[in-house]
Each structure stands twice: as structure tokens, then as C-alpha cells.
Backbone as CSV, one residue per row, in Angstrom:
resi,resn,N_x,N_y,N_z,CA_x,CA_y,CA_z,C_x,C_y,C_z
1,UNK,-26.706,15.796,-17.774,-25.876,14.806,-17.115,-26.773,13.808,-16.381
2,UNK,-26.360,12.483,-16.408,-26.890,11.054,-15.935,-26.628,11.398,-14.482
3,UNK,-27.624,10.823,-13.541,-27.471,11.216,-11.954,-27.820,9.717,-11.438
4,UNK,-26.579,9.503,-10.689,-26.885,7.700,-10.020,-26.699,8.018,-8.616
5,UNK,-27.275,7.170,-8.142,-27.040,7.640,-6.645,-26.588,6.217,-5.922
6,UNK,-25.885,6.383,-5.090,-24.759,5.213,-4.072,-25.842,4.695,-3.693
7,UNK,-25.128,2.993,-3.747,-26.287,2.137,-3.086,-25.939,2.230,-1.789
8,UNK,-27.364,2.170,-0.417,-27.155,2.434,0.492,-27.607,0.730,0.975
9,UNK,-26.689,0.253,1.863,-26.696,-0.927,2.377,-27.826,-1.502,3.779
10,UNK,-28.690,-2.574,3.468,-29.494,-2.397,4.836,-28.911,-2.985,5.929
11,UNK,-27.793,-4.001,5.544,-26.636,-4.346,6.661,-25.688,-3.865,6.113
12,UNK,-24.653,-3.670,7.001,-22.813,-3.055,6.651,-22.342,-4.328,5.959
13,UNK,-21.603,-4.114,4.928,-20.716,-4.982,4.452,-19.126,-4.654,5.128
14,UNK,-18.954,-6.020,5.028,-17.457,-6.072,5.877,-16.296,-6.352,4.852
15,UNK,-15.323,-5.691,4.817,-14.054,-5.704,3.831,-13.356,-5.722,4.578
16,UNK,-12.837,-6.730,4.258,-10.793,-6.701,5.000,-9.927,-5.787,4.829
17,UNK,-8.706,-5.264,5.245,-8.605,-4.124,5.539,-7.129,-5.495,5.573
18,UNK,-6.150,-5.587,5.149,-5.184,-6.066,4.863,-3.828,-5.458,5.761
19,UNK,-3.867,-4.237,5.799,-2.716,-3.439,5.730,-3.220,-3.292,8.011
20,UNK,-4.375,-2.778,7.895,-5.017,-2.371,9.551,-5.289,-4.021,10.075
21,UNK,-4.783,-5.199,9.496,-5.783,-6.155,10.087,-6.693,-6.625,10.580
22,UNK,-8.033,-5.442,9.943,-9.168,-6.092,10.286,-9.808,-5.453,9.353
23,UNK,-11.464,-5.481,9.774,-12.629,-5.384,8.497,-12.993,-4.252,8.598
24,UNK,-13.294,-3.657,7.649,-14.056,-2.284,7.858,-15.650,-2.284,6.843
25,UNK,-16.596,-1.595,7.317,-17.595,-2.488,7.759,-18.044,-0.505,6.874
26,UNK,-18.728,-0.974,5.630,-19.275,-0.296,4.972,-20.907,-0.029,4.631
27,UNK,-21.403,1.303,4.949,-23.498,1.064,4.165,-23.677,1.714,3.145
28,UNK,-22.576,2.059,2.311,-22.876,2.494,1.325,-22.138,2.509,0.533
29,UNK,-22.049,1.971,-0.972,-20.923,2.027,-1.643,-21.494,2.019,-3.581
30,UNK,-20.936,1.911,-4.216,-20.733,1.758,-5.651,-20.323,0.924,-6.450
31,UNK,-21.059,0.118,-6.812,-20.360,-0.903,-8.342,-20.112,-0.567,-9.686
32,UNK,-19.391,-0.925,-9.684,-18.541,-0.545,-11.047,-17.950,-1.572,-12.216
33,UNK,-18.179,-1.385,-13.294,-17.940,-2.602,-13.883,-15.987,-2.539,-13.920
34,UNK,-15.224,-3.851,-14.224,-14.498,-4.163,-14.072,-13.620,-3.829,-15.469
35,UNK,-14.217,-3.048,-16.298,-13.441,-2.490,-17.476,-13.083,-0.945,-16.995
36,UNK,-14.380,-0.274,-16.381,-14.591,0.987,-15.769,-13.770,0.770,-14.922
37,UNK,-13.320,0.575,-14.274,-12.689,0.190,-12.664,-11.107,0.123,-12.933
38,UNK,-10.749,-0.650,-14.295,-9.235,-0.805,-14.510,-9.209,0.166,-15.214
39,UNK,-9.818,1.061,-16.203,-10.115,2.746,-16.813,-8.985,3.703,-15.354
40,UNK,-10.031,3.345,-14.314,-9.863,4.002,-13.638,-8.222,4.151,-12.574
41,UNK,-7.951,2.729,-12.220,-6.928,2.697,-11.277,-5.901,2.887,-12.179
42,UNK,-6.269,2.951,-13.976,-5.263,3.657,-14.771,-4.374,5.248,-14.673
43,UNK,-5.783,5.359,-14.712,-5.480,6.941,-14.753,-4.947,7.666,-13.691
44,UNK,-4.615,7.210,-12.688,-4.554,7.363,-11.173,-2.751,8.262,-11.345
45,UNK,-3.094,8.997,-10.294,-1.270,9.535,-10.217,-0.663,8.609,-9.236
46,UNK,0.455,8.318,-9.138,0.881,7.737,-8.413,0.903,7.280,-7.038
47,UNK,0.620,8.908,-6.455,-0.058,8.983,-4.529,-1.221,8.376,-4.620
48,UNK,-2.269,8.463,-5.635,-3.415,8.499,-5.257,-3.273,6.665,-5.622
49,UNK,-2.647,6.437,-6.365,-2.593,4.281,-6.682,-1.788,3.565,-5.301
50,UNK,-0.815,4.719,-4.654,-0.284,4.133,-3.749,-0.881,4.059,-2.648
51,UNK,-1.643,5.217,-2.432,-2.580,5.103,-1.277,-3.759,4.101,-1.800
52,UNK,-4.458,3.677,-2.695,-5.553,3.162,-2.924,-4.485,1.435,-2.589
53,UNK,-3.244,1.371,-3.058,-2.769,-0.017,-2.663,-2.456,-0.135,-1.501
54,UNK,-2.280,0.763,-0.648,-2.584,0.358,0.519,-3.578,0.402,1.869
55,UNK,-4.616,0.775,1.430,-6.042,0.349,2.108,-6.583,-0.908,1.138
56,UNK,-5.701,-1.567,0.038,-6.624,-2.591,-0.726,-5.526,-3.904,-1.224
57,UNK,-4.831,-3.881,-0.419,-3.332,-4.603,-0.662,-3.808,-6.213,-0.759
58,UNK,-3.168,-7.053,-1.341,-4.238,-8.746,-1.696,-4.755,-8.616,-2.338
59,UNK,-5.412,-7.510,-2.640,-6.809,-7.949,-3.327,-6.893,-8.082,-5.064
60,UNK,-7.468,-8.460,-5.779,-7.271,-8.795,-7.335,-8.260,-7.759,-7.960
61,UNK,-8.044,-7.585,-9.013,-8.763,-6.611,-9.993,-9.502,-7.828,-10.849
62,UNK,-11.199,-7.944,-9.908,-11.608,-9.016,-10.732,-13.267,-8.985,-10.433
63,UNK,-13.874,-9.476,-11.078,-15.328,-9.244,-10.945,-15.839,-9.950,-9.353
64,UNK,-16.634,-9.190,-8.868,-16.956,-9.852,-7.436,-16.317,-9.087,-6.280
65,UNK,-15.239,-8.808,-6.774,-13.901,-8.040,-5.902,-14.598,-6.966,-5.202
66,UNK,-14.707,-7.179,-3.586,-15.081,-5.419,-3.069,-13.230,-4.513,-2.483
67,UNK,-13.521,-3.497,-2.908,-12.674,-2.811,-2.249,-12.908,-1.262,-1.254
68,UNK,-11.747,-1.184,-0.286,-12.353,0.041,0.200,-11.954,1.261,-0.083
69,UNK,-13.180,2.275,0.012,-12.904,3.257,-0.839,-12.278,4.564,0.204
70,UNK,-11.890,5.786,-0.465,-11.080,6.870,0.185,-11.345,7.989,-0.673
71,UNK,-10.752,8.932,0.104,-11.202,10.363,-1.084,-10.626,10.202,-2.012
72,UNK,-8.969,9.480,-2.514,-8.652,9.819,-3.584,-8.953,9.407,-4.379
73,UNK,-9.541,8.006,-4.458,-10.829,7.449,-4.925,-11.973,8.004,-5.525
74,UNK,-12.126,8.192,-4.665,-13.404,9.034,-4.743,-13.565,9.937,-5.922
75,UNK,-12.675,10.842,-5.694,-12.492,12.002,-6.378,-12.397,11.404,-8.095
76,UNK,-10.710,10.216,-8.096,-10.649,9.499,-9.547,-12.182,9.057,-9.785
77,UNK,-12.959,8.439,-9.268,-14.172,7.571,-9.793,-15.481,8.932,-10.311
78,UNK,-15.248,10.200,-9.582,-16.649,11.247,-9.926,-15.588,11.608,-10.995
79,UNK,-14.400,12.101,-10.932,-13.660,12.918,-12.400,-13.808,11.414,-13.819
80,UNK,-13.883,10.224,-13.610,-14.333,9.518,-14.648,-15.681,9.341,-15.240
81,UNK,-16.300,9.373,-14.433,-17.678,9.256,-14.450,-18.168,10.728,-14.936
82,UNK,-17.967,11.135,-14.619,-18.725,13.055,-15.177,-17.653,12.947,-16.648
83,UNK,-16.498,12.747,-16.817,-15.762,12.802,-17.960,-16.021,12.058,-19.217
84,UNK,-16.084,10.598,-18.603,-16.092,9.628,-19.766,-17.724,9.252,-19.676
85,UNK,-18.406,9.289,-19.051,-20.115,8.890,-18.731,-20.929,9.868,-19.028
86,UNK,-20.270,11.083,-18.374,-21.605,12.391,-18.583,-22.493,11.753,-17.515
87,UNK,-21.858,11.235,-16.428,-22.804,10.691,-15.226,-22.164,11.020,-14.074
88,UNK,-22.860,11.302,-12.806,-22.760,11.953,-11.593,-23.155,10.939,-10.646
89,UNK,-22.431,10.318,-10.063,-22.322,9.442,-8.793,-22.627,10.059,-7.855
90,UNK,-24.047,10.377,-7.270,-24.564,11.492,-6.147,-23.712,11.017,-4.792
91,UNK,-23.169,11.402,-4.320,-22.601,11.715,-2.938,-21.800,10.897,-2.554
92,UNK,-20.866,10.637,-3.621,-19.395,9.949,-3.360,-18.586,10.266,-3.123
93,UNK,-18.729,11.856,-3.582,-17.147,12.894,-3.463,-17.466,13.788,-2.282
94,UNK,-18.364,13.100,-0.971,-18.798,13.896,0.086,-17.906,14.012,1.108
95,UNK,-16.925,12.963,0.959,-16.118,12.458,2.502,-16.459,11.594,3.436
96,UNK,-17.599,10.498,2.591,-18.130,9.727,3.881,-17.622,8.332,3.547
97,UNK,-17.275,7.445,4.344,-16.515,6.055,3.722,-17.655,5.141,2.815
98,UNK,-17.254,4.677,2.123,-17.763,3.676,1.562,-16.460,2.722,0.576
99,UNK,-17.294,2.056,-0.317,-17.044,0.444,-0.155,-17.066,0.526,-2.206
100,UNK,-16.642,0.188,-2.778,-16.265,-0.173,-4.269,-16.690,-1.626,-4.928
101,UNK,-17.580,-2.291,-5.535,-17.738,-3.254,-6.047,-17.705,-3.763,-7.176
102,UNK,-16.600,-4.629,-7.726,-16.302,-4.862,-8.972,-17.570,-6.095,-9.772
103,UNK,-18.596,-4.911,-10.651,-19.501,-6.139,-11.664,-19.442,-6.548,-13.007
């Protein structure tokens, strides 16, 4: 298995936060290409798309696009990645916040 590891940020990136009205301010996160990414918010069960739409509400499914990430996230993006990649996103499925980037 392929082993990638989260990019770690040397400043926080700031994401809007739509739903909390304000930014939440990420150092580590994951890009993902934007075919991988709609793969993904496919496969999603319903709790886990409803909760991901609302920590990411506005926002477009489009290259450039950051979004913020959550366990259930989390969890969909390592079960795609080990499934369809045979690749391991080192320490995404840890519980620590980070940040989603559409390339």
C-alpha cells in the first residue's frame, strides 16, 4: 500500500465556516483532485453528506475550493483512498481538524 502523508501548513489557513459565521483556521490538511473528491461526496450516506453540508454550506464542488474537514470525512476520504488507490492518507483518520483542497 501507497503511504501519503497530510500536508502540514507553516501558516494556518483560514476557511469560512458559513453555518458558525466565522473562519476556522487549519495546519494541516489534504488535496484531492476534484474527480476523487466528487467519487467521494458520492458515496457518502446521507448523515455523513448532511453533516459534511453543513460545516461546508456555499461552497462549490470546484477546483481551488477549500473545505472543512470532520471525522465523517475523514473516515469517507481513508475508506476511498485504501479502496480505490491502495493508498493510505497517514493521519487523517486521527481526530485532529484539518482542511480539504480541491486540485
Amino acid at each position: 500500500m501507497i503511504q501519503i502523508d497530510m500536508i502540514t501548513e507553516p501558516k494556518p489557513i483560514n476557511i469560512s465556516h458559513h453555518t458558525y459565521k466565522r473562519e476556522c483556521r487549519y495546519t494541516r490538511g489534504v488535496h484531492i483532485s476534484l474527480e476523487d473528491f466528487q467519487q467521494i461526496i458520492n458515496s457518502m450516506c446521507s448523515d455523513t453528506r448532511i453533516y459534511f453540508d453543513f460545516h461546508n454550506s456555499a461552497k462549490q464542488l470546484k477546483s481551488g475550493e477549500y473545505f472543512n474537514g470532520h471525522a465523517g470525512l475523514a473516515r469517507q476520504i481513508d475508506s476511498y483512498y485504501r479502496t480505490m488507490k491502495n493508498t493510505e492518507i497517514v493521519g487523517i483518520n486521527n481526530g485532529l481538524d484539518f482542511y480539504v483542497k480541491i486540485i
